[in-house]
C-alpha positions in Angstrom: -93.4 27.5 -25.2 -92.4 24.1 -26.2 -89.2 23.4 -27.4 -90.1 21.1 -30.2 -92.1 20.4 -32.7 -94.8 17.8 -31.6 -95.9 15.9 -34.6 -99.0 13.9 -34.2 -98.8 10.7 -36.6 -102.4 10.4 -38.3 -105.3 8.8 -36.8 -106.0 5.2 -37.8 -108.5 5.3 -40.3 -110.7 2.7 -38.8 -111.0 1.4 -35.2 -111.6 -2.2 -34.6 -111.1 -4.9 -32.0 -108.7 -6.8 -34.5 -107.3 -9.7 -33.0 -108.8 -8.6 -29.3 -106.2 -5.7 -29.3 -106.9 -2.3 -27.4 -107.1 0.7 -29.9 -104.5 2.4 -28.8 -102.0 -0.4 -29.5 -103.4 -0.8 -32.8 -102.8 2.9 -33.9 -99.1 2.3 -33.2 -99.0 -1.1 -35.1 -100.3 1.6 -37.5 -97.8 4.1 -37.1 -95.2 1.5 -37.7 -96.5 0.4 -40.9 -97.9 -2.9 -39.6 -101.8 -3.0 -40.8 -102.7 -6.5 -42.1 -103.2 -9.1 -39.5 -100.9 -11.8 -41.1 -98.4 -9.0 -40.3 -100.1 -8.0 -36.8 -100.1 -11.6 -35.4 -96.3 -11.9 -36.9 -94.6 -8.6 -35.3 -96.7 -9.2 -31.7 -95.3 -13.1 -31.6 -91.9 -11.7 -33.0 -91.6 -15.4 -34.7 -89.7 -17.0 -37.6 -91.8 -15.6 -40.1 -90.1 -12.0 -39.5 -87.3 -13.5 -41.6 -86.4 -13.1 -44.9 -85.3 -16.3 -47.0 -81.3 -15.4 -47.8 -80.6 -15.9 -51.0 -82.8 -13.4 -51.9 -79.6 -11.3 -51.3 -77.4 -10.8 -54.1 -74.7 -13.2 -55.4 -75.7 -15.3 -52.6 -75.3 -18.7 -53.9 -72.1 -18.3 -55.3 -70.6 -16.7 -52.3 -71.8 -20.0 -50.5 -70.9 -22.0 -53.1 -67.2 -20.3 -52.7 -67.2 -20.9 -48.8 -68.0 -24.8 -49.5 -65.2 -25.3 -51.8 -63.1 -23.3 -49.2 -63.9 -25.4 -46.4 -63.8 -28.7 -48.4 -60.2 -28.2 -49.4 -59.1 -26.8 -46.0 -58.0 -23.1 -47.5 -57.1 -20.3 -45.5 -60.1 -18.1 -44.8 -59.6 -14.5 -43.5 -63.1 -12.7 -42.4 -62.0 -8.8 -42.3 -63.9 -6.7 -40.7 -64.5 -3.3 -39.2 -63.8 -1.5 -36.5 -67.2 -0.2 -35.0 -69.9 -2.6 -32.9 -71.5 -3.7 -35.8 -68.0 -4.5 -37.9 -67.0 -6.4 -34.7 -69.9 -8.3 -34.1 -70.1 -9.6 -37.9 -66.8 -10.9 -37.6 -67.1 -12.8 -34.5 -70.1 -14.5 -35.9 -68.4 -14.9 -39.2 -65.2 -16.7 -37.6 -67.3 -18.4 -35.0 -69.7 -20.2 -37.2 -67.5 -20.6 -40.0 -65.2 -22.4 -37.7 -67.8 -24.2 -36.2 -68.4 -26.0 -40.1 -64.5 -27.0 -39.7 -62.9 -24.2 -41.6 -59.6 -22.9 -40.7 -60.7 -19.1 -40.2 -58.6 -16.1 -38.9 -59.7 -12.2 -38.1 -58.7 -9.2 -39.2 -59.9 -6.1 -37.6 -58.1 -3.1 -38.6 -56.3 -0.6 -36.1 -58.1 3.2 -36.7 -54.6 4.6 -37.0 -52.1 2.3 -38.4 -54.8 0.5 -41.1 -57.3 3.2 -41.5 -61.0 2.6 -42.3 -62.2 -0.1 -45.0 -60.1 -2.8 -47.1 -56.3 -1.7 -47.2 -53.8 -2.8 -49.5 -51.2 -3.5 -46.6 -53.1 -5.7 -44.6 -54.4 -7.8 -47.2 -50.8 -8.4 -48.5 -49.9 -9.5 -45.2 -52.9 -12.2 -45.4 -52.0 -13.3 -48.7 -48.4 -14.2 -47.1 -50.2 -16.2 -44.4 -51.2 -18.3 -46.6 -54.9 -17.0 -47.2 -56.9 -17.8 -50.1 -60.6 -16.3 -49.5 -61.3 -13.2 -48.2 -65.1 -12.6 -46.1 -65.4 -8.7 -45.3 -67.8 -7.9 -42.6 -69.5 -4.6 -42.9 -66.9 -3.3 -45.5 -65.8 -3.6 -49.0 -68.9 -2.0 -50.9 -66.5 0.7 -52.3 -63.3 -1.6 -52.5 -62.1 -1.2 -56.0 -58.3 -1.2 -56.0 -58.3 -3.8 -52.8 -60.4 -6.5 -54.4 -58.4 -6.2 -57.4 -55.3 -6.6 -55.8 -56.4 -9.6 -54.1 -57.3 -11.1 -57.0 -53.7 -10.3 -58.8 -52.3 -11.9 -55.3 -54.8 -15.2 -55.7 -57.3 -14.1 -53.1 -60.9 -14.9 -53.9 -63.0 -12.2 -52.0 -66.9 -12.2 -51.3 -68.1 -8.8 -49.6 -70.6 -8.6 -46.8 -71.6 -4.9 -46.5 -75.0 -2.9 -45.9 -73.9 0.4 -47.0 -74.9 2.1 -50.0 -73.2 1.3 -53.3 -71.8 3.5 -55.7 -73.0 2.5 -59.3 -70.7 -0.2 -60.2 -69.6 -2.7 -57.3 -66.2 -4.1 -56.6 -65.0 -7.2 -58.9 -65.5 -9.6 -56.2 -66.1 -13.0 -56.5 -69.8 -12.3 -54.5 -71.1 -9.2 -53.5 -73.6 -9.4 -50.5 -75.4 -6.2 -50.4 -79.2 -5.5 -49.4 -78.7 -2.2 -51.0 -77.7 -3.5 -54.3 -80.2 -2.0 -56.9 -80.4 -5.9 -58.0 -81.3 -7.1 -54.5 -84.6 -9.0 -54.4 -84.2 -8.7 -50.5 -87.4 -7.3 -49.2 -85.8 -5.4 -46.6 -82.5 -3.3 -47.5 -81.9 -2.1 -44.0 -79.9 -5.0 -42.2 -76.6 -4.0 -40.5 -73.7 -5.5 -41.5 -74.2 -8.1 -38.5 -77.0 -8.9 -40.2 -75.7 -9.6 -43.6 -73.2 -11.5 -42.7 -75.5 -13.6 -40.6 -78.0 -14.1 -43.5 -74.4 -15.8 -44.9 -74.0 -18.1 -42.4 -78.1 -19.0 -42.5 -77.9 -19.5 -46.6 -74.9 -22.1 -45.4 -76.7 -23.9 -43.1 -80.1 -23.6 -44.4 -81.5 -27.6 -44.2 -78.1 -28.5 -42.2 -80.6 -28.8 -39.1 -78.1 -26.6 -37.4 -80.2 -23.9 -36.3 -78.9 -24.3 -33.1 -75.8 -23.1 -33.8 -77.4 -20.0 -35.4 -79.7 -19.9 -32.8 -76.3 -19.6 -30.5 -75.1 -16.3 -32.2 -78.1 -14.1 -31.9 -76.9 -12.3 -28.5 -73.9 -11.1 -31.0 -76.4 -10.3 -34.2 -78.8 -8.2 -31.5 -75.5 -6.4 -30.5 -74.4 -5.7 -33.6 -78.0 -4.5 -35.0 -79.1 -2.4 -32.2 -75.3 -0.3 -31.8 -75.7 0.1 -35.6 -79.0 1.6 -34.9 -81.0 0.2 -38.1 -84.8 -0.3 -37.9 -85.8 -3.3 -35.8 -88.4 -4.4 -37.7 -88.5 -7.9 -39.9 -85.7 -10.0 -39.4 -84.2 -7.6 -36.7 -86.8 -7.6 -34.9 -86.9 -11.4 -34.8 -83.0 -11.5 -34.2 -82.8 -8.5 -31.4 -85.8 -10.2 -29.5 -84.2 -13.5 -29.6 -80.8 -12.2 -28.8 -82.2 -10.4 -26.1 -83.0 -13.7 -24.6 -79.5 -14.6 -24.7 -77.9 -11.5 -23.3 -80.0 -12.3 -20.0 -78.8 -15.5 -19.8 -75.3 -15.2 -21.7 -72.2 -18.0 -20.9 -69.8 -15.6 -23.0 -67.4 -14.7 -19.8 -66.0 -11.6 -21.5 -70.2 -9.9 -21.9 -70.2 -11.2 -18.2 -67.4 -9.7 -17.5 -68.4 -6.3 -19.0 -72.1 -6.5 -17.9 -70.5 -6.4 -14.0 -68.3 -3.6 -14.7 -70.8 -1.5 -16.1 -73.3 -2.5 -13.0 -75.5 -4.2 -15.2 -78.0 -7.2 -13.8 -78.6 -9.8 -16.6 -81.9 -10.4 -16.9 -82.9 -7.4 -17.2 -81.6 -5.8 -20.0 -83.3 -4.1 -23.0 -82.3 -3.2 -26.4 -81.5 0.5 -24.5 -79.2 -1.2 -22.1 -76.9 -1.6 -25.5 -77.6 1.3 -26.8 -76.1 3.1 -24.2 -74.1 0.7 -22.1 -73.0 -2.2 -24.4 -72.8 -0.9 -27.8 -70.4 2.6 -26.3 -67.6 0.3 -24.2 -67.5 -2.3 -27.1 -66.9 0.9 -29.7 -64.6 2.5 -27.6 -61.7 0.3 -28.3 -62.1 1.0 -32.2 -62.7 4.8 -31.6 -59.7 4.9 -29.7 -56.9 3.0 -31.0 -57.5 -0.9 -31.4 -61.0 -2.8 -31.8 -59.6 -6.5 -31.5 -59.7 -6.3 -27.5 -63.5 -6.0 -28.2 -63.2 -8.6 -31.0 -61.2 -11.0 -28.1 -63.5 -9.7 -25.3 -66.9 -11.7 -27.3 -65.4 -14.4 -28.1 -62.8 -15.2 -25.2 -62.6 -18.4 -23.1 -60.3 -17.2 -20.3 -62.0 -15.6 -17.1 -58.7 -13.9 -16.8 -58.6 -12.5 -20.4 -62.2 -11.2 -20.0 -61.6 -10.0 -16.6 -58.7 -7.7 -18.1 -60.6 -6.9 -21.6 -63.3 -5.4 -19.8 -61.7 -3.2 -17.3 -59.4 -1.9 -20.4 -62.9 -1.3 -22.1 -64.4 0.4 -18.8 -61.1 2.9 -18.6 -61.2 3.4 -22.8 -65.1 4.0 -22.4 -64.2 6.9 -19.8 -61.7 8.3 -21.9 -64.1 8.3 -24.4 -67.0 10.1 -22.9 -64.1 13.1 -21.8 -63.2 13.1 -25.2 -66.5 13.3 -26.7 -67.8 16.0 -23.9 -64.6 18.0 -24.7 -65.3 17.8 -28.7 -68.7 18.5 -28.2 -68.4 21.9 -26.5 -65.5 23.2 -28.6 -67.8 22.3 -32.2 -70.5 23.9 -30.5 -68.6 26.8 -30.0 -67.1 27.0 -33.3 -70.6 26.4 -34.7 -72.5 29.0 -32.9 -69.9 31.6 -34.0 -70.6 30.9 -37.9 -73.8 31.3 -37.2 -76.5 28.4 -37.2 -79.2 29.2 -39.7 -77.9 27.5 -42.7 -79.1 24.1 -43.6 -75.9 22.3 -43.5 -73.5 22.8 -40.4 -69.8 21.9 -40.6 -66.4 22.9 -39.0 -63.4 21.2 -37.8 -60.0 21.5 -36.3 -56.2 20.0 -37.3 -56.3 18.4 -33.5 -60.0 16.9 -34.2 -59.8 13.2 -32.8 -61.3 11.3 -35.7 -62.4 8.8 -33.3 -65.3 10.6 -31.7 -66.6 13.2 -34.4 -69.3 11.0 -36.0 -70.9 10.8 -32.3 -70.3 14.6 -31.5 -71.9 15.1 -35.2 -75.0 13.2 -33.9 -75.2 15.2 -31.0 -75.0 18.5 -33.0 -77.1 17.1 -35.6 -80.2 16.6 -32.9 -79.5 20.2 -31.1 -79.6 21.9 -34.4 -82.0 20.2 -36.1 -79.3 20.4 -39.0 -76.9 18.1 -41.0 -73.6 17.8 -39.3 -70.2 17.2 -40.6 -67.2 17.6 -38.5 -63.4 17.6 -40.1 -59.8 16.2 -39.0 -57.8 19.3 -40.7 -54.9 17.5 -42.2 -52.3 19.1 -44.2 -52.6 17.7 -47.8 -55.8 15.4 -46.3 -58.9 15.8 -44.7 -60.9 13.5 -43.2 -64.9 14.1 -42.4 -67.4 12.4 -40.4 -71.7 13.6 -40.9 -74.4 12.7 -39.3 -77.6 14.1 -40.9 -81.6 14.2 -40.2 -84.5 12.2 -42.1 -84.8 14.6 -44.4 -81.5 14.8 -45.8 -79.5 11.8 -47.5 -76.1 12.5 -46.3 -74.8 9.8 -48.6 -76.3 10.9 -51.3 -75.5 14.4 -51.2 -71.9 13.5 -51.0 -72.3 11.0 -54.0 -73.1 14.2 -55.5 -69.7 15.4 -54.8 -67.2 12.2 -55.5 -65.4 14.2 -58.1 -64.0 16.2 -55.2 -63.8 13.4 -52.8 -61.0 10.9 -52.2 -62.8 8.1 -50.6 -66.6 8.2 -49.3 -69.1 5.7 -47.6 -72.1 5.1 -45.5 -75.9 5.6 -45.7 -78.5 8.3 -45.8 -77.9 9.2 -41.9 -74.1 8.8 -41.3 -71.4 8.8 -43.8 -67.4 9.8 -43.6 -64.8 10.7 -46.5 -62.2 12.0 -47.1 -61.0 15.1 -49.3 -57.5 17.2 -49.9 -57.5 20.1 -48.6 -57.6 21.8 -51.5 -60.9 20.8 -52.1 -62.2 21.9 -49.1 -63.6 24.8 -49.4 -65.3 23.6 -53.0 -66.4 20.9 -51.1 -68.6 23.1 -48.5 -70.0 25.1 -51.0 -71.4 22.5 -53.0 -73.0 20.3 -50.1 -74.3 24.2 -48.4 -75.9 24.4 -52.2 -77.4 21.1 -52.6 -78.7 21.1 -48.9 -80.2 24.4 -49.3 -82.0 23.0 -52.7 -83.5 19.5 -50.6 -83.8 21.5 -47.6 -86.1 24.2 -48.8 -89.4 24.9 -47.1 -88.5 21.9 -44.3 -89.2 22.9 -40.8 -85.4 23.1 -39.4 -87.1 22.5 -35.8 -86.4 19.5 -33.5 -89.5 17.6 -33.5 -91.5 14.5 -31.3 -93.2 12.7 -33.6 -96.0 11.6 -31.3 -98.5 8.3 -31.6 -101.5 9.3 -30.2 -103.2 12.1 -28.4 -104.7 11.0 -25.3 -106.1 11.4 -21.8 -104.4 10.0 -19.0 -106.9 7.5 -18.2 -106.4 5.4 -21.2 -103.5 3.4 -19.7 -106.1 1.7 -17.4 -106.2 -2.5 -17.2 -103.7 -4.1 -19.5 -102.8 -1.2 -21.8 -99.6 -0.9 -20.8 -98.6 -4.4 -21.4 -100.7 -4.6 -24.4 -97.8 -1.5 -25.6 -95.1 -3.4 -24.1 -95.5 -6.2 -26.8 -94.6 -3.8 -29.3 -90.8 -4.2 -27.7 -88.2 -4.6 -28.0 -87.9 -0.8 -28.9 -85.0 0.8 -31.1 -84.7 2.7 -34.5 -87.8 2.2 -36.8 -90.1 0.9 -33.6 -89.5 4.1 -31.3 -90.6 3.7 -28.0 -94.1 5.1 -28.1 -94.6 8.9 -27.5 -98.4 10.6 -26.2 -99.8 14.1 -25.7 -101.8 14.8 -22.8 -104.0 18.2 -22.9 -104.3 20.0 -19.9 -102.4 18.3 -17.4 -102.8 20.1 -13.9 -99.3 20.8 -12.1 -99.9 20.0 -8.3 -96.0 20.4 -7.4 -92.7 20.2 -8.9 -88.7 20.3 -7.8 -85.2 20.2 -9.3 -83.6 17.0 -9.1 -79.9 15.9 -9.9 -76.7 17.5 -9.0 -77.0 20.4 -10.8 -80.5 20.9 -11.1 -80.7 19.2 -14.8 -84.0 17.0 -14.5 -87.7 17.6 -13.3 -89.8 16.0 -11.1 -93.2 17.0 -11.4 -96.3 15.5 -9.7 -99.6 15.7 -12.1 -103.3 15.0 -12.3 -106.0 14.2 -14.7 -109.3 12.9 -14.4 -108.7 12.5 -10.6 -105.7 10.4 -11.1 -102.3 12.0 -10.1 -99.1 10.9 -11.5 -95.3 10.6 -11.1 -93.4 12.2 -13.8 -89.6 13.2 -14.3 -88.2 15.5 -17.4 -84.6 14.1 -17.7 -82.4 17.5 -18.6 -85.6 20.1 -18.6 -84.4 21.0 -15.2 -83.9 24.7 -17.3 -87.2 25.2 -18.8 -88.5 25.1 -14.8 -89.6 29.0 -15.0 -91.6 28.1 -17.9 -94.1 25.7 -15.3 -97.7 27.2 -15.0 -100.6 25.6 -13.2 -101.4 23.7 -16.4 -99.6 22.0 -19.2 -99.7 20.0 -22.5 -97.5 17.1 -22.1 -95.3 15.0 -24.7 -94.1 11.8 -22.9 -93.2 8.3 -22.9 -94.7 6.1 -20.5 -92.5 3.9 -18.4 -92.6 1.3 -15.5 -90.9 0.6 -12.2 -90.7 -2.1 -10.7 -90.7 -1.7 -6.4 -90.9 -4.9 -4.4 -92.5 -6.7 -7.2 -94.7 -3.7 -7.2 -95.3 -2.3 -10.9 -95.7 1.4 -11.3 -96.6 3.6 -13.8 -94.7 7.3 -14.3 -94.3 9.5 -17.0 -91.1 10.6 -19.0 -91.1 13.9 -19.9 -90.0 14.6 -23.1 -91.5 18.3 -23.7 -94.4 20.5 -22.1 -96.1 23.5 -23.2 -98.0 26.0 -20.2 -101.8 26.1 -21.2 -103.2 30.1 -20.6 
């Protein structure tokens, strides 16, 4: 029996040699929401006309109206930013370009533990002693209140580059940058906060004839936006390709440096190589203590500096994966023993490190099929971190809840807060209540959602590379998923050291195939002499040799 849900996407309604492309790639343009041609031709050449003109952001000309006044009179410019990939990435392109225009720009990333999360009255004091008169967040601010007015009463001007979801008033800024502003003319609200902040620097430049200089950035914006996760379509799918490009060749020492302690080649990574290799080491300093070594290690012009950032980054990364691993077992734990049928999972501990939970949550959240909140149990405060599924706005459940809450931010999937104690337990109930209201009737089972049925012959000629121009993959442009029907087993082993993966060897229409099941190594007994298959398909590349297998993702025994 498979263990998930396979979801077949719906046919296209009408087959067609559009534009000399092969069916099947045309049912995942499909899938994707890509159906006109103008739009076709534009996501398969990944060109300029993915972007999106900038000032259709919000309070856009003003805030670069403020930043030209600022760098005309020499001010003091602090960008502040966050402590995560994304946060980091928008500030080193902030300070980086804004420097490059002659302004006299400093970075502030706060520490997890002695700043906390988001604008803080402390640090900003300390600026405004330093002399600073303008204040760019980076992937912060949106729910600022207090800080912004502060700044303003100390004779800060501060515009606010965020992505995340807005409350129903916004701070009293001078500018407020948001794509998810209900006043935001910006046809795509899904940008990271890399991403806004780069639309700044484009709206600055735009006509300058400095696209070179933007240009230079995009191996930091393609960072930023795939860690964050956030649908690479439009302009992210313009800037991730691009930046792509520039993470195979980069001259940043400190990404060279971490590329060769990670074991990385350039040239040949993919937007998966920083989801799981980049994006983790450069979060690891934030998650565990302080994210300006990451800030220092992208922007650094010392080999020796780099050389030292990224071993510290290598040995945090480590520490972080024991930590996580650790975390991830004891929630399970916890979670499995209050049972795991409601709609809405949460639990927590007073020795909970706050610096992991949102990534155990996800983990949770995709074994359960469930939203997931975990909580650092403090004595008078607690602080929560969720990660949720598509069919549940975390966000918006807990805007449903800000009388109870002391702080609160993020988006529909992943969203932290925090709450007294006191209000705990009133807290629970109501987000078990409203889950149970938006969850009602929704199949609470992992699923595939899967592009196409279809035999194994139909990645003959140039199929595969016909799919492959879909890339580069990521949220909102999954890598494609098939189901094959009746897939004949002619032999299969345990591989890895503990017997977690398949290999299986298959045929179909008198081809046989190569395919490995990474972590079904336990659903072995379940192999018959036939199967359904849900897969990806994927290449190697032996001796300049390429060769198709297949990647497992579920099976089901036929008879």
């Amino acid at each position: 029996m498979s263990q998930t849900h396979w979801r077949i996407l719906p046919r296209l309604p009408l087959r067609t040699d559009l534009l000399g492309i092969h069916p099947l790639a045309l049912q995942l343009l499909y899938n994707r929401g890509i159906t006109e041609p103008s739009q076709i031709e534009a996501f398969l050449n990944i060109d300029r006309r993915l972007e999106a003109d900038p000032f259709l952001l919000p309070d856009m000309q003003r805030a670069v109206q403020r930043i030209y006044r600022a760098l005309l009179r020499g001010e003091k410019i602090a960008v502040y930013g966050d402590f995560d990939a994304d946060g980091v990435t928008a500030t080193a392109i902030l300070v980086q370009g804004l420097s490059a225009l002659g302004g006299r720009v400093v970075p502030f990333i706060p520490h997890r533990y002695r700043d906390g999360y988001g604008l803080q009255l402390a640090p900003l004091e300390r600026l405004s002693k330093e002399g600073v008169s303008l204040v760019i967040t980076a992937d912060t601010g949106i729910t600022a209140f207090e800080e912004v007015a502060r700044c303003h009463k100390l004779g800060m001007d501060v515009i606010v580059t965020d992505h995340h979801v807005p409350t129903d008033y916004i701070p009293p800024a001078l500018a407020v940058v948001d794509p998810k502003r209900a006043d935001s003319a910006f046809r795509a609200a899904d940008l990271a906060g890399v991403g806004v902040a780069f639309k700044l620097l484009e709206a600055l430049l735009q006509g300058s004839g400095r696209d070179r200089l933007l240009d230079s950035l995009l191996d930091l914006v393609a960072l930023g936006t795939v860690a964050d996760m956030v649908p690479l379509l439009g302009d992210n799918r313009y800037w991730v390709r691009r930046g792509l490009d520039l993470l195979n060749n980069t001259d940043r020492i400190g990404l060279q440096e971490m590329m060769r302690c990670a074991g990385l080649q350039p040239g040949n990574l993919t937007s998966e190589s920083i989801s799981w290799i980049l994006a983790p080491r450069i979060n690891a300093a934030g998650r565990l203590d302080d994210a300006a070594a990451s800030y220092r290690l992208l922007v650094t012009q010392s080999q020796e500096e780099a050389a030292r950032l990224a071993r510290d980054l290598e040995e945090k990364n480590a520490r972080r994966q024991r930590m996580t691993s650790e975390l991830l077992s004891r929630a399970r734990e916890q979670l499995c023993a209050q049972g795991t049928d409601m709609p809405l999972l949460m639990t927590g501990g007073m020795d909970y490190p706050a610096g992991v939970m949102g990534l155990v949550a996800g983990r949770l959240a995709e074994e359960f099929y469930r939203p997931v909140i975990l909580l650092k149990i403090g004595s008078d405060v607690c602080r929560g971190s969720g990660r949720s599924i598509p069919e549940f706005n975390l966000i918006g459940a807990l805007d449903r809840c800000r009388d109870l809450l002391l702080t609160v931010g993020g988006h529909a999937g992943a969203a932290g807060f925090t709450v007294q104690r006191s209000q705990l337990e009133a807290l629970q109930a109501r987000l078990l209540r409203i889950a149970e209201e938006e969850l009602a009737g929704v199949d609470l089972r992992p699923h595939i959602d899967i592009d196409a049925e279809v035999p194994l012959n139909v990645f003959s000629g140039d199929v595969y590379q016909q799919i492959q121009r879909l890339a580069p993959f990521g949220s909102g442009n999954p890598e494609p998923a098939f189901v094959s029907r009746e897939v004949e087993v002619l032999e299969w082993s345990l591989a890895g050291e503990q017997g977690d993966h398949l290999r299986l060897k298959l045929r179909q229409g008198g081809v046989i195939w190569d395919a490995i099941g990474f972590g079904l190594g336990g659903l072995a007994p379940q192999i018959g002499s036939c199967l359904d298959i849900a897969y990806n398909l994927i290449a190697d590349n032996w001796n300049g040799v390429q060769r198709l297998r297949l990647k497992l993702l579920d099976f089901d025994p036929v008879g």
